[in-house]
N, C-alpha and C positions, 0 to 999 in steps of 0.2 A: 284157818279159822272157820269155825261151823254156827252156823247160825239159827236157831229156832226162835220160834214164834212164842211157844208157849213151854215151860218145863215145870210138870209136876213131880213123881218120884225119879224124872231120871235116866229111866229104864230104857225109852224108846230111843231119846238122845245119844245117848251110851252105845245102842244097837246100830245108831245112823254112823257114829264116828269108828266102831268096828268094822264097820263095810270099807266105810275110806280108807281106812288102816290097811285092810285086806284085798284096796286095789293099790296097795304103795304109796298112797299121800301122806305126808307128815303132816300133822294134829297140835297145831300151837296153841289152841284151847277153845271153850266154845263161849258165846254169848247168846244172851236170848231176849227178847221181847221182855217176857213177862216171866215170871215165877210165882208158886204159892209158898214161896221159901220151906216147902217139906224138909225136916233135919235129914228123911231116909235119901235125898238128893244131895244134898250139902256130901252125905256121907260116901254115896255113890261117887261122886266126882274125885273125893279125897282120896278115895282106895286105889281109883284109876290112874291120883295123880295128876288129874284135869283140872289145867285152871279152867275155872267156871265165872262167868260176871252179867249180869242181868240188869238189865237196862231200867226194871223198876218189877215195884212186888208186890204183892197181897197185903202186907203192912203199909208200906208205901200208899197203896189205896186207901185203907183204912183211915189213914192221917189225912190226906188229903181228903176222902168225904165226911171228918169230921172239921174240917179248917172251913169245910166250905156248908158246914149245918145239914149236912143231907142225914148224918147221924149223929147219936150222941155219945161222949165217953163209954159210958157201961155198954153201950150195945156195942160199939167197938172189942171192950174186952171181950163179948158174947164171940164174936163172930172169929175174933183170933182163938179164940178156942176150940172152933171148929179144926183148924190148920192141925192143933195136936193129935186131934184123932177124929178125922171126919169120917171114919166109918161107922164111929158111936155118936155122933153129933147129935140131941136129938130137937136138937131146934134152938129159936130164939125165944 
C-alpha cells in the first residue's frame, strides 16, 4: 500500500508506485491524505488499474467550511469551480 500526503493530477503518485514496481514490490493500491479530486487523477489511477482511496477531499472541505459558516453556498459553488479547470480559474 503506498501512501501520499497529498494527490493532485496523479502524475507524481503514479511515478512513486512505478519505482516500487520496478524494485519488485507488489502495489495493492494507494491512499492518500488529501485530494483535489482532479477527474485527470480519478482517470489516471483507472488506466493503471489502481485502486485509489483518500482519506478526505477538496469537496469534502468545502462542505465542512460551509457547515461550520466559514463560507457560504454560492462561494462554495465558486470555489468547486475552480477544481474543473484551475488553470483558467479567474477568481472569486
Amino acid at each position: 500500500m503506498v501512501i501520499e500526503d497529498l494527490v493532485s493530477t496523479g502524475k507524481s503518485s503514479l511515478q512513486a508506485v512505478d519505482a516500487l514496481l520496478a524494485a519488485g514490490l507488489e502495489i495493492v493500491g494507494m491512499v492518500s491524505i488529501f485530494t483535489y479530486d482532479f477527474s485527470v487523477a480519478k482517470e489516471a489511477f483507472e488506466a493503471r488499474g489502481l485502486k485509489y482511496h483518500p482519506l478526505t477531499s477538496y469537496p469534502m472541505l468545502l462542505e465542512l467550511a460551509q457547515e461550520k459558516g466559514i463560507i457560504q453556498p454560492e462561494q462554495a459553488g465558486q470555489l468547486l469551480q475552480w477544481r474543473e479547470d484551475p488553470a483558467n480559474w479567474t477568481g472569486v
